[in-house]
N, C-alpha and C positions, 0 to 999 in steps of 0.2 A: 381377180376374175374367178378363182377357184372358189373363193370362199361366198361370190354372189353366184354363183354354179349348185352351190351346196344347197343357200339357202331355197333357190330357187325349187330343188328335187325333192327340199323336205317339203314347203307348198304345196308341192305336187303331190308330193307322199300320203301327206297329211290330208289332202281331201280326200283323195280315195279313201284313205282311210275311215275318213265319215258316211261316205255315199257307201260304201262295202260293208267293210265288216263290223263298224260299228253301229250302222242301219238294224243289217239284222239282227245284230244281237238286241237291239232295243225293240225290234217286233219284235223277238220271241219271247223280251223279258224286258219291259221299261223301269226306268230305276226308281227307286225307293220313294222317292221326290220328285217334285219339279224343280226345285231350287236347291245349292247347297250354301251356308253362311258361314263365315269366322265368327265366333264371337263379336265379334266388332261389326256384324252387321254386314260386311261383305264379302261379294260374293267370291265363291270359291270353283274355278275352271273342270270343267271333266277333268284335263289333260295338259301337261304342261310342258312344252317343246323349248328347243333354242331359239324356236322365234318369239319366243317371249323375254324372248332378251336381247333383243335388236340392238346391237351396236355396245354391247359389252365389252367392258374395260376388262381383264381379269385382274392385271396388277395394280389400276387406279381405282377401281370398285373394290377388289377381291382383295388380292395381295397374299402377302405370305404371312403368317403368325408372326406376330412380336414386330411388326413393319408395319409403316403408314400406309392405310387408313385404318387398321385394326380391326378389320372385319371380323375377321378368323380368330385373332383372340391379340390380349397386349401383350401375354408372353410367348417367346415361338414351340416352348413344351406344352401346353396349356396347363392339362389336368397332371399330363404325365410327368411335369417336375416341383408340383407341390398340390395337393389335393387342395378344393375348396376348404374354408375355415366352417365347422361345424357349431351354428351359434344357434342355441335354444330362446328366445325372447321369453323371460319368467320374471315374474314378482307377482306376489300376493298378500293381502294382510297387514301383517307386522314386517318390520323388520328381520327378528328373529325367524319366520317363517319363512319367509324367501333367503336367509343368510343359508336356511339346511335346505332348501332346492336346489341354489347355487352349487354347495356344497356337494348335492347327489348327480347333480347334472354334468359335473368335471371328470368325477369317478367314472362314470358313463362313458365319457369320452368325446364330450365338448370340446371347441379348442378356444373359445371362449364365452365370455359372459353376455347378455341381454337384458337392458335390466327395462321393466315397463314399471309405469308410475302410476298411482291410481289418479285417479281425475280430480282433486282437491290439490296434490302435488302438480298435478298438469297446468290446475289453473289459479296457483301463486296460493292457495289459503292453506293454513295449518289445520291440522288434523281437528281442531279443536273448536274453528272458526266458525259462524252459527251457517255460513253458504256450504258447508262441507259435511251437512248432517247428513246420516243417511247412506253416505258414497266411501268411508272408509274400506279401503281395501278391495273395492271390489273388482276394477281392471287391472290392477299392477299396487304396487307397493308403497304404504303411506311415508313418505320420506320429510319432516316437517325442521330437524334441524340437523346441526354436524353430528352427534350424537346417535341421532335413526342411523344416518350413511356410515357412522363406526360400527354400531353393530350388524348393518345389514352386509359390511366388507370384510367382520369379523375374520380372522384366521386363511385369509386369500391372500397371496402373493401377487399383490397387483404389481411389481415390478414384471412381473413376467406373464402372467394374464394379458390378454387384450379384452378390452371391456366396449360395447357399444349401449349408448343410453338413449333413450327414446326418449325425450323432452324438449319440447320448443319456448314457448313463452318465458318460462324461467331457467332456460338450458345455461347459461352462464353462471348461474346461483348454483346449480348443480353438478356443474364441471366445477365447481370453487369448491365444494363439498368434497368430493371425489380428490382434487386435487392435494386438498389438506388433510385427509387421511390418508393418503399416500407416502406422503412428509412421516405422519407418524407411523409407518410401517417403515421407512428406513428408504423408501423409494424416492430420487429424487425426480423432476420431472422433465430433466428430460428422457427417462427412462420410460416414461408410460405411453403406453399403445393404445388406441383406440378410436372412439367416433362419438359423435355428439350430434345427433339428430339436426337441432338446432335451424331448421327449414321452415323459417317464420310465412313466408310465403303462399305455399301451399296450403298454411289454417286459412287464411281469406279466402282460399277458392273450394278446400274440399271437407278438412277437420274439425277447423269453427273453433280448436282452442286456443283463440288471440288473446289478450291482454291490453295491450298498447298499441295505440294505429301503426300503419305500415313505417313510419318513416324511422321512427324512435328504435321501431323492433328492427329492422335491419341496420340502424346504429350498432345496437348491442351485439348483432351479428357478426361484423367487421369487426369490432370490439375484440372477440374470441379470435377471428380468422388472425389477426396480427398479435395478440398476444400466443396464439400456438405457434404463430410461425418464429417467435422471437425468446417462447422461452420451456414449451411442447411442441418438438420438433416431430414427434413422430405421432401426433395424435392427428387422428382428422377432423378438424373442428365445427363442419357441417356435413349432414348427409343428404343430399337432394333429395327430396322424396314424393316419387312417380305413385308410391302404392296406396298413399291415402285417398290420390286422385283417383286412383283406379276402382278402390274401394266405394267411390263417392257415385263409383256407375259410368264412369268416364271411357270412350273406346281404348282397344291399344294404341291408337296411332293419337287422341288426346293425351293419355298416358307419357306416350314419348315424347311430344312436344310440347306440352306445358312444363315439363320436370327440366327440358332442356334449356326453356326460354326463363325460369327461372335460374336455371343455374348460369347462363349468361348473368340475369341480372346481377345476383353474386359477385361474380371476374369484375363488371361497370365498378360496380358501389369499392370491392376491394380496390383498384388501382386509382378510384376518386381520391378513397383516404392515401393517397401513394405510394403504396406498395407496387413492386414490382412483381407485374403478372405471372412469372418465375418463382418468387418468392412462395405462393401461396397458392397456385392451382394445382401443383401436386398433392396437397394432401386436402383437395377436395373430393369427397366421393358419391355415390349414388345411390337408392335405393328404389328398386322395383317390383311391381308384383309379379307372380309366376300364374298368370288367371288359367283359365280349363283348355283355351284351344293349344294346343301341342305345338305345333308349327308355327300361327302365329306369334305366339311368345318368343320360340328361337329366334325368331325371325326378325323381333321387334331390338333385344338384346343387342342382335350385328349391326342393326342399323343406327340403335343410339351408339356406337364405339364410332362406328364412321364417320356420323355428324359431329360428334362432339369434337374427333381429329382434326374434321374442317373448320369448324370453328375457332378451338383455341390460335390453330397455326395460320389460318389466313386474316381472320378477323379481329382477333386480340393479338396478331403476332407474337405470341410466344415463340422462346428461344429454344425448349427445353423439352426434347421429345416426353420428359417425366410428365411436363404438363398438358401433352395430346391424349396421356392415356385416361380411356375413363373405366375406374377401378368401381364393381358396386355391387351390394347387397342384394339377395334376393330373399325375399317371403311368398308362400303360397297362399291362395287366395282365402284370408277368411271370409268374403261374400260368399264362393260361391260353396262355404261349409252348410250342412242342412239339419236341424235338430231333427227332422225325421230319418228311419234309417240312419245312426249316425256313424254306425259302421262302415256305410260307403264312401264316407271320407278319410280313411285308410288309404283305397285307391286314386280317389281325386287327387291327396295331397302328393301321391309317389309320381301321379303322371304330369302334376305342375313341377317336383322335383327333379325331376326328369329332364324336363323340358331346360328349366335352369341352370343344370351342369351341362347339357349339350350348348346351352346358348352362353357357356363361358363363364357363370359366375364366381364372382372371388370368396362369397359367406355365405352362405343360406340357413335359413330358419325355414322349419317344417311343421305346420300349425298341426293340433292333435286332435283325435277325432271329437271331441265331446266340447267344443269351443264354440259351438254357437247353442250351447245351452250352460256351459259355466269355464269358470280357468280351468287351465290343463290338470287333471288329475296324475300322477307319479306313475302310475302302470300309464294313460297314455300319452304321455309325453317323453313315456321311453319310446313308446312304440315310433313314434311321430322321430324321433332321433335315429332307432335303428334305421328305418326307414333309408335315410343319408346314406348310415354306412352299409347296406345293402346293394345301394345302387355305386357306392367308389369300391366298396370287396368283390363283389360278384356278378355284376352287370356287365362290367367290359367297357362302358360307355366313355371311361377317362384315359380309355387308353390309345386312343390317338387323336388329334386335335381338329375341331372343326366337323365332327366328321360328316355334319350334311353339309358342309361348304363344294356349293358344285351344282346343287340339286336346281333344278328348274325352276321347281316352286319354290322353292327358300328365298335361291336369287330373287325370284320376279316378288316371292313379300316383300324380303328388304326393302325391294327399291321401290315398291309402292308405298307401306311405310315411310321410308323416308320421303317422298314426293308430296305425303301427306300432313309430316311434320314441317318440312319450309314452306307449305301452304299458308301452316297454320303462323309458323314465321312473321309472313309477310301480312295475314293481318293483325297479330300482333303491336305490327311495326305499327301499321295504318292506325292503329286507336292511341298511337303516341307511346308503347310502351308497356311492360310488365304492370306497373303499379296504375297507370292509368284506365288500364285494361281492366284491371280488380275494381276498379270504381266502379267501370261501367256495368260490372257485373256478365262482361264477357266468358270468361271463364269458367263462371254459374253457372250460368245459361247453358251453355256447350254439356257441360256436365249432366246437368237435369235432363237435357234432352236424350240423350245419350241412354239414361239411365231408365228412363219411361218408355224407350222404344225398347230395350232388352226385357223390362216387365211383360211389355205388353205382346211379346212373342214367347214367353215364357205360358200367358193368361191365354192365346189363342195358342198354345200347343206348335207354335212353327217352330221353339224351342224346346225341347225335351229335357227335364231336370230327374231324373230318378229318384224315385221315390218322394216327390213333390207332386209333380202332375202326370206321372204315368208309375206304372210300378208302383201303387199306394199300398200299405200296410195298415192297417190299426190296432197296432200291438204297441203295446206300454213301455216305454225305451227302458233297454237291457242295462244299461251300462252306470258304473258307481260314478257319481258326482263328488268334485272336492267340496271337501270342509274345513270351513273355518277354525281358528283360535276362537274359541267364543270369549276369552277374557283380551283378549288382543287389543280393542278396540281402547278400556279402559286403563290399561297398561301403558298404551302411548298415548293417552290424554293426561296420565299419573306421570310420566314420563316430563312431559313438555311443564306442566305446572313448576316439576322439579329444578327443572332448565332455567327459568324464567329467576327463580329463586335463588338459585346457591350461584350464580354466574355472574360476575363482575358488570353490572350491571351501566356503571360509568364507562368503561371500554367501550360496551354495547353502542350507548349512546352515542359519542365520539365515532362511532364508526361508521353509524348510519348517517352523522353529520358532512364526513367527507365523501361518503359514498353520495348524497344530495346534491352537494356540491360537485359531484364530478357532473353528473345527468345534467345539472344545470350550465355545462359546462361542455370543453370538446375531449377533454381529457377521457382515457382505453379507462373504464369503468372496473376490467378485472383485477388489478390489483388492490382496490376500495371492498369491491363481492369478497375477496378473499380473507382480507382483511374483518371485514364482518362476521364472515362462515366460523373462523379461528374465533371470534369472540364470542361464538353460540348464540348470534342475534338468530331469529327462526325466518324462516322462509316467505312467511307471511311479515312479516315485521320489513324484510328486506325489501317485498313487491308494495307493499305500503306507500316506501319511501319513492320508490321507480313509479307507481301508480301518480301518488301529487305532481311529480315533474311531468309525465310522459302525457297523461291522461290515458283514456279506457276510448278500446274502438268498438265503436257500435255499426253493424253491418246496416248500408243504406238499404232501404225496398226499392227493387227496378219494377216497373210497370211495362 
């Protein structure tokens, strides 16, 4: 009775409030707008009371840190008993090029690696292959056999390193790589840490770097998930990934439920091949974007820990509080980077950074200001790092946990958020499923539209971009652009010919023979990859042989 007494008096409160003193302050002064939006297109409340939280659970919604449902964070110190992992996303060029970024970026005070691949490595061909003309080096780092991945690990202790690699389509060929230069560092594996993108998924709805249709490429998926769980115990052998979708134009609340209804799919496919959902949903992880709106973002973070709690423990039944937690990456938006003024992505990146350590992240990468006109340059991709440690030395912000957990608004995002992602659920469900759903081109769809309404409030001004469409400059951008190896290119063309030649060349064969035979086959593929990687067959030779079994997916046209 006291607490329907309460609510009843804030009602009360709260009209007056409107007819009074908020009346006249809007005659004497109306706001800025008529409307306010999240980046995601909705709308945002003048004012946000308890009654926006009607019937609020605190310890079933809320709860306490390091307790189910994980709102507030999976461990109960959050920031205050281990700082987020400070990971730089770098590769450029050569090998060698990116081996001495790595190298400057540790110094610095990374607490682990990032490695990006250029787009020829992305999508299965050797540096040398005539579809890979042109694209050398220019998004991340040409890796074409075991040799690149020795020199590009040159002089790292990857026993003690944690390494995360951004590669899908051939991510198994390059956790074999990885792997077997590990070996010859003296590291064995189950000593190695890390993550492996490996989110075949997400290319059919947002990245487009497929390979192999959906069913073959989440074969090889499982592949990795049961050979880390049986013999890289602590690596994570996929990373869910929310931020290419987001990247793709997608809202926050698409963002958190297609990342989640794939990673379901994931849990399905792993426990078809029979593993036990204990076995292998602990060292599955996450990755998300950190986009511009501040509170959205937080907001979006709490509500993927919550759903995914419910998920694993009521719907997969999992035994194993390890496997409720959802541990995940975060990156700051390069969409909403701007070649114009590219300084004021300085500020954009620190208020998405921001937003990510309040809303709990376990890694972050801090994109640098000059990335939507070339790779990070060394002055700024320091700055994009200090950046990090700016806000865990002298911000305050990690020193106690959750700390908008409570807020009116935060609350009433999450649970909109989430309300928004078991929408998206249940029609999901209705089109038969994750991969049926890629067929019909559901998740395109959603996407594009998504991404055409945010243009198109950007083109009519109800969005404000600095120094895009308001605040314009026409002044000649200030700032140094990285540069190439200009002999790079030819080096690991001279390289790979080398390879090809002085390398036992009978192994080779023999290896891609049983590796053929495994794909033809039900037999875990990675011990065959590995077996090839150690015989210096090249990456393109490898996807060759995965290519004639698997076949190439080509994206249907929806009408």
């Amino acid at each position: 009775m006291a607490d329907k007494k309460r609510k009843i008096d804030l009602k009360g409160a709260f009209s007056q409030w409107e007819q009074s003193t908020l009346a006249d302050t809007l005659k004497r002064a109306p706001e800025r707008q008529e409307k306010f939006i999240t980046a995601s297109s909705d709308e945002v409340n003048r004012l946000y009371t308890p009654l926006d939280l009607e019937g609020f659970d605190y310890l079933g919604e809320l709860g306490l840190p390091g307790e189910y449902p994980y709102t507030r964070a999976i461990h109960a110190t959050g920031q205050r008993g281990r700082l987020w992992t400070m990971r730089q996303f770098a590769g450029f060029g050569s090998a060698e090029e990116s081996n001495g970024r790595y190298k400057y970026l540790l110094e610095q005070g990374t607490g682990g690696l990032s490695i990006a691949f250029d787009l020829p490595t992305l999508m299965g061909y050797d540096t040398d292959a005539p579809q890979a003309l042109g694209e050398f080096g220019k998004c991340g780092v040409a890796i074409s056999s075991l040799k690149d991945m020795e020199i590009l690990l040159a002089d790292i202790p990857l026993g003690n390193v944690s390494t995360s690699m951004t590669i899908n389509s051939p991510a198994a060929i390059l956790w074999a790589m990885y792997i077997a230069v590990a070996e010859t560092h003296g590291a064995s594996q189950d000593q190695l840490r890390g993550t492996l993108q490996n989110d075949i998924l997400k290319e059919y709805t947002a990245q487009k770097e497929y390979i192999f249709p959906p069913e073959p490429s989440m074969r090889l998926v499982v592949d990795t998930m049961e050979y880390g769980s049986q013999h890289v115990p602590q690596w994570n052998t996929i990373s869910i990934s929310g931020y290419h979708i987001r990247e793709a134009g997608s809202t926050a609340a698409q963002e958190l439920a297609f990342t989640l209804a794939d990673g379901m799919e994931y849990v399905r496919w792993g426990i078809a091949r029979g593993m036990d959902v204990d076995e292998f949903a602990p060292r599955l992880s996450f990755f998300f974007n950190a986009h511009n709106d501040f509170f959205e973002e937080i907001a979006k973070y709490r509500a993927a820990r919550r759903i995914w709690a419910h998920v694993m423990r009521k719907t997969f039944k999992a035994k194993s509080p390890l496997s409720w937690l959802m541990r995940f990456h975060t990156q700051t938006a390069g969409m909403t980077l701007t070649a114009q003024q590219p300084e004021n992505n300085v500020i954009r990146v620190a208020i998405q950074a921001l937003a990510a350590v309040l809303g709990g992240t376990q890694s972050l990468h801090t994109n640098s200001m000059d990335e939507a006109l070339a790779l990070p340059s060394e002055k700024a991709v320091t700055i994009a790092l200090r950046t990090q440690q700016v806000i865990a030395a002298e911000s305050g912000v990690a020193n106690t946990v959750d700390p908008l957990g409570g807020s009116y608004f935060i609350e009433s995002l999450t649970n909109r958020l989430e309300a928004q992602a078991l929408d998206y659920f249940r029609r999901i469900e209705d089109l038969g499923g994750v991969l049926p759903a890629i067929a019909k081109g559901f998740f395109q769809r959603e996407i594009a539209d998504s991404a055409y309404t945010y243009q198109c409030e950007i083109d009519d001004h109800t969005r404000t971009i600095v120094g895009v469409n308001d605040y314009v400059e026409k002044k000649p951008i200030p700032i140094p652009l990285l540069e190439f190896d200009p002999v790079g290119f030819s080096r690991q063309v001279d390289r790979l010919k080398k390879i090809r030649r002085e390398r036992d060349n009978g192994r080779v064969g023999q290896a891609l023979d049983h590796l053929r035979l495994a794909c033809q086959g039900t037999e875990n593929t990675m011990p065959h990859l590995l077996e090839a990687v150690r015989a210096y067959a090249t990456l393109g030779e490898i996807i060759d042989v995965m290519r004639a079994v698997f076949g190439t997916y080509t994206e249907p046209t929806w009408i």
